[in-house]
VEXDOSE-828606 format. One record per residue (C-alpha): residue in one letter; x, y, z. Coordinates in steps of 0.1 Angstrom, whole numbers, plus 5000, padded with zeros to 4 digits. Layout:
VEXDOSE-828606
aXYZ/...
//
This chain:
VEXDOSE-828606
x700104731071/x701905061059/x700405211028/x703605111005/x702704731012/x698404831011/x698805020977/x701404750966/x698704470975/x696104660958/x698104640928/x698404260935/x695304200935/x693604400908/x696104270880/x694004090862/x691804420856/x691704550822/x688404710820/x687805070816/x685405240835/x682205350819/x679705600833/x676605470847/x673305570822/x671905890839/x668905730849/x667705410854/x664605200847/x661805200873/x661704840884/x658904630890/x660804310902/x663204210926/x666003910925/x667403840958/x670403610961/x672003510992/x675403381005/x677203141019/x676003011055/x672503091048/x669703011022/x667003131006/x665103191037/x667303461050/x665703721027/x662203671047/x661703991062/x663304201030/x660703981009/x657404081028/x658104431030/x659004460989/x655904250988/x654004511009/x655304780984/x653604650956/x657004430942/x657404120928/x659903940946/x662003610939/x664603500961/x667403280940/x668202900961/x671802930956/x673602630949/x676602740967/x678602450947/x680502680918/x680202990906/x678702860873/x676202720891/x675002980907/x675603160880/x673002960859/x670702930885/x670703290891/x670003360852/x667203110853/x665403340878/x666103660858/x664803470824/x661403470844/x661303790854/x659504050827/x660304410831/x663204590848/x664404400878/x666504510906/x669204250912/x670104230954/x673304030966/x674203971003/x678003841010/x679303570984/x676603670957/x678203980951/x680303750925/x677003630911/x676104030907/x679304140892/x678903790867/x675203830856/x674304180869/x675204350828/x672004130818/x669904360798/x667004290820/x668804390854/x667904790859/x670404840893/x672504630915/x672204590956/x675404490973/x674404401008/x677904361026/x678904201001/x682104120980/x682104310948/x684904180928/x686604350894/x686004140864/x689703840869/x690503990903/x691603740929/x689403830956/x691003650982/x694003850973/x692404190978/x690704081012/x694104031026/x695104401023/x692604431052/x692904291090/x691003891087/x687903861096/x687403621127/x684403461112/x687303301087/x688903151113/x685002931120/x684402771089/x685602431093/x685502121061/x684401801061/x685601681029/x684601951001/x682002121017/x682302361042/x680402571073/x680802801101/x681002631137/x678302731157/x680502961182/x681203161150/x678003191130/x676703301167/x679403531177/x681103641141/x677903591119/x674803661131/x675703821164/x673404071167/x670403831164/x669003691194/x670703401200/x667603181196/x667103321166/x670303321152/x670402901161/x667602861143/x670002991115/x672502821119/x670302511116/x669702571085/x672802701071/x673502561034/x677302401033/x679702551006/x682102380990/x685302480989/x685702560949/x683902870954/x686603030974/x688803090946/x686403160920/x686903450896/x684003650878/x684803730841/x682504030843/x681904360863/x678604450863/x678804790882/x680804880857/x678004980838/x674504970861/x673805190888/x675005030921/x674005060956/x675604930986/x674804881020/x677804851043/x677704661079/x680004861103/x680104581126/x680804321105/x682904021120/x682803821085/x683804071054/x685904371069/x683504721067/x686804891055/x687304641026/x683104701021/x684005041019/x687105020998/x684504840971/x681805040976/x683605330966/x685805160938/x682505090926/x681105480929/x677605320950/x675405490962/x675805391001/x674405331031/x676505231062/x674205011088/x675404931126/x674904591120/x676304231117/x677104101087/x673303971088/x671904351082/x669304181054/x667604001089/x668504241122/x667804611097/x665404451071/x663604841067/x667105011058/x667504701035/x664004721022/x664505131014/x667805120996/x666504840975/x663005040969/x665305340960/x667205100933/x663904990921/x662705350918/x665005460888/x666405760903/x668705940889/x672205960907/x673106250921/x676406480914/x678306330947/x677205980940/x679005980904/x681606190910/
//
């Protein structure tokens, strides 16, 4: 794609964005509690290894069971968790959720926001607009329907998922992968959180499911403080201590540095 048709897709895709940006608060809460939400292909479980270690570190950690059925659904479920929480909490996405954290991440309670290779829409932006100004992903090409709901085959959760597991583990995934249905894919958030909490972002360079270019074309729209992990899309379960550190620094309240906000 030559940069006439990239910027011109850009421009496509980000239409529907009105918003101005506002600068993120100088410093941030010191949180005592973790939300975790996860994607589509995966559940709850996925978060395991993140879990025990924010555990070990003194955290109290909840990991949202994402309906993966609409948006407002998760959206609700996801605000149930955070109306239990008391105190700052640090609110982590991996893949889809990144709509949940741009739709319920402005909630007063939520100190920061962790994007785990994640999409990170603008508040009305057509996502799946924007993710075609980059090369497809070949996981796309593996999700298959039956009916409304939909999965990855197993060829593609083990080759363009989870393929630097090992492959017994990553079948064990794939057993248990939630099904989707298909009204999520064109969902729109009405809200951009990290428009106005500190954001952090860990990006998978060896992603085979959302492109590490378009992570890093968010990540940066979005000013985050990032990481970049060699990693499948999975980095939450094959680089759980990188995972684990950028969501202590989140919960840490530190103050962004010159770089970061610039």
């Amino acid at each position: 794609m030559d940069r006439r048709s990239f910027l011109k897709c850009l421009t496509v895709a980000s239409a529907a964005t009105v918003l101005p940006f506002h600068t993120v608060a100088a410093q941030t809460r010191r949180a005592k509690n973790v939300v975790l939400v996860h994607g589509l292909f995966a559940d709850g479980s996925c978060w395991s290894g993140v879990i025990a270690r924010l555990q070990a570190a003194g955290l109290n950690v909840v990991a949202v069971q994402n309906p993966l059925t609409t948006l407002d659904d998760s959206v609700v479920e996801t605000r149930r968790v955070l109306a239990e929480q008391v105190g700052p909490t640090v609110l982590v996405g991996h893949s889809f959720s990144g709509m949940i954290l741009s739709e319920v991440g402005d909630d007063p309670i939520v100190s920061s926001l962790v994007y785990v290779a994640a999409r990170a829409p603008d508040a009305g932006e057509d996502y799946a607009a924007l993710a075609k100004c980059f090369p497809a992903s070949p996981a796309t090409a593996g999700i298959v329907f039956d009916g409304d709901e939909g999965r990855l085959t197993e060829t593609a959760f083990l080759q363009d998922f989870a393929e630097d597991l090992p492959p017994a583990q990553a079948r064990v995934l794939y057993a248990v992968q939630e099904p989707f249905h298909k009204a999520l894919l064109a969902a729109r958030t009405t809200h951009a959180a990290w428009r106005s909490k500190q954001t952090f972002y860990a990006i998978s360079t060896e992603d085979r499911t959302i492109n590490p270019d378009l992570q890093r074309f968010m990540a940066a729209r979005m000013k985050a403080i990032t990481i970049e992990l060699k990693s499948s899309h999975l980095s939450l379960i094959s680089h759980p201590d990188a995972i684990t550190s950028l969501i202590l620094e989140a919960a840490a309240g530190i103050k962004p540095s010159i770089d970061a906000m610039s």
